[in-house]
C-alpha positions in Angstrom: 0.0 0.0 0.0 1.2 3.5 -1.0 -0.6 6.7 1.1 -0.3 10.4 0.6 -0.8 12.0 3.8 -1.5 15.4 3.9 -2.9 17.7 7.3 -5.3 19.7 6.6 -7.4 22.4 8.2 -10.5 21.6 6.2 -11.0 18.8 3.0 -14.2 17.5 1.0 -14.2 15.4 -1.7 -17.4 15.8 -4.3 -19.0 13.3 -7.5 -20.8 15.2 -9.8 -20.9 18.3 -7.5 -22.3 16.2 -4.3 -20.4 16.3 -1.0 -19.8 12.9 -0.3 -17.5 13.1 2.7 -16.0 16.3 4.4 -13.7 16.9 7.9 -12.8 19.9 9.4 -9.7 19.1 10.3 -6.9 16.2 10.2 -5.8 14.1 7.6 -6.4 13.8 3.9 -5.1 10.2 2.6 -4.9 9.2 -1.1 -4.6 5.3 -0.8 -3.4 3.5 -3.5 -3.5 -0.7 -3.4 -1.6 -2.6 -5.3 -1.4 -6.5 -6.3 0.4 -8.1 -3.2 -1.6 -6.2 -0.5 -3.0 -7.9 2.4 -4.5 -7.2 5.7 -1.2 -7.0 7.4 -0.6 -3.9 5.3 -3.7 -2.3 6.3 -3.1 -2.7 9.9 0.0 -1.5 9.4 -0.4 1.6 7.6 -3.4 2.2 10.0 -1.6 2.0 13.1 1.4 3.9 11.2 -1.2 6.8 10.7 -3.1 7.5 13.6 0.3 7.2 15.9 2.4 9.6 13.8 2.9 12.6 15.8 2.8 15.7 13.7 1.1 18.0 15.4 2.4 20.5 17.4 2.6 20.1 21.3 2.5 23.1 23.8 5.9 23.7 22.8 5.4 23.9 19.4 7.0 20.8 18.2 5.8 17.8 16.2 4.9 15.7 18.9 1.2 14.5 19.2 -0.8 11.9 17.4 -4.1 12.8 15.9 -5.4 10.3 18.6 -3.4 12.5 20.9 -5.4 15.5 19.7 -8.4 13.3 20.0 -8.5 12.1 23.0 -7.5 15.8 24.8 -11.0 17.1 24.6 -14.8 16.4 23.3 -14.2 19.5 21.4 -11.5 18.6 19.4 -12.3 15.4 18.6 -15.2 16.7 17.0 -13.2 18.4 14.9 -10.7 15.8 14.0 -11.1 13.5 11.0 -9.7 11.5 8.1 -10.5 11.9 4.4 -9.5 8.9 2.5 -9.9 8.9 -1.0 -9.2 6.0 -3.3 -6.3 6.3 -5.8 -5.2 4.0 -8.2 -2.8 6.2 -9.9 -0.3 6.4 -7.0 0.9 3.1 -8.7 1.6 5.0 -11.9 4.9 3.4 -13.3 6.2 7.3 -15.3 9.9 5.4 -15.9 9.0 4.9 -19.7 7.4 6.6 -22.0 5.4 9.8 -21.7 2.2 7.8 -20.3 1.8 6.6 -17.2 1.2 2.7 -16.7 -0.9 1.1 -14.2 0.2 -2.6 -14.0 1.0 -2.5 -10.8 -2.2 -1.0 -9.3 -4.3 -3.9 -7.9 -7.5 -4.3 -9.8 -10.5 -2.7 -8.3 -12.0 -6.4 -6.8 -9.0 -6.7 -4.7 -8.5 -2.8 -4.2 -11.9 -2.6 -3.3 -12.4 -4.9 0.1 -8.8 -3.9 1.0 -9.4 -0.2 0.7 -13.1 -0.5 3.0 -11.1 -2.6 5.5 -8.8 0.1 6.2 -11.1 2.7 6.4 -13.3 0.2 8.9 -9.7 -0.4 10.8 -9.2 3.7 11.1 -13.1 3.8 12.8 -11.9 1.1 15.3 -9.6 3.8 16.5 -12.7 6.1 17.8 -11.9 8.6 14.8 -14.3 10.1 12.1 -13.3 8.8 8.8 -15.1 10.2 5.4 -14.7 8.8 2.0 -15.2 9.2 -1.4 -16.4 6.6 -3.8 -13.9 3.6 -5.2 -13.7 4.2 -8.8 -15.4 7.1 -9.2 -14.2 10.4 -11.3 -13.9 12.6 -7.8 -12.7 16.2 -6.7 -10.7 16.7 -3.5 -10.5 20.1 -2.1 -8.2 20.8 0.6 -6.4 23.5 2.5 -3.3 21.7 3.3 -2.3 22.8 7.0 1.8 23.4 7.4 2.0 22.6 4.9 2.4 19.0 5.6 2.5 15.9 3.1 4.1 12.8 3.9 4.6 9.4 1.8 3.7 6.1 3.1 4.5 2.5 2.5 4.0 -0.7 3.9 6.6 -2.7 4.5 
């Protein structure tokens, strides 16, 4: 599994001009899946995610998790989330040619389940997690907070 990170202040991700998930605050993920994905990956990356402290503490450092941030205050937590949109193309192999090629981007009936397993794994954390829709032509819309944008593997 490949995930672009990025904090955000605010984030929405529309199909055909309807709002189909939105936070206020947190993280923005593009997932991408490919072939030899499993489970172990998406507890991985999961675990990986909500514990990686870059937010800043009191002292302004990077030092808190977003379940740090969520589990300081009702407030806050209402305020935290994670946007995790689907995306195939982080897969794109650019190395030849002049057009991208996607053969090692897992096909959507094994992207699918493995993509709404770890969305269902971030929820078991306590944490409001939106989403677009798998396969669909979308537009994200984010105000990137930092800003901050980190790359992700599995193992």
């Amino acid at each position: 599994m490949r995930i672009v990170l990025q904090r955000a202040l605010s984030a929405n991700v529309t199909v055909d001009d309807v709002v189909l998930g939105t936070i206020d605050k947190g993280f923005v993920l593009l997932v991408g899946i490919t072939h030899t994905d499993t489970m172990k990956d998406v507890q991985y990356l999961a675990d990986k995610i909500v514990n990686l402290r870059i937010f800043e503490d009191e002292a302004g450092k990077m030092n808190l998790s977003i379940l740090d941030l969520h589990a300081r205050d009702k407030e806050t937590a209402e305020a935290l989330g994670i946007l995790s949109v689907s995306q195939f193309t982080l897969y794109g192999d650019c190395r030849k040619g002049r057009r991208p090629g996607f053969s090692d981007a897992a096909r959507p009936d094994v992207a699918e389940p493995l993509y709404d397993a770890f969305n269902a794994t971030l929820r078991t954390y306590g944490l409001h997690v939106a989403t677009g829709q798998f396969g669909a032509d979308m537009r994200v819309h984010l105000t990137n907070w930092g800003p901050v944008t980190l790359i992700l593997d599995s193992p």
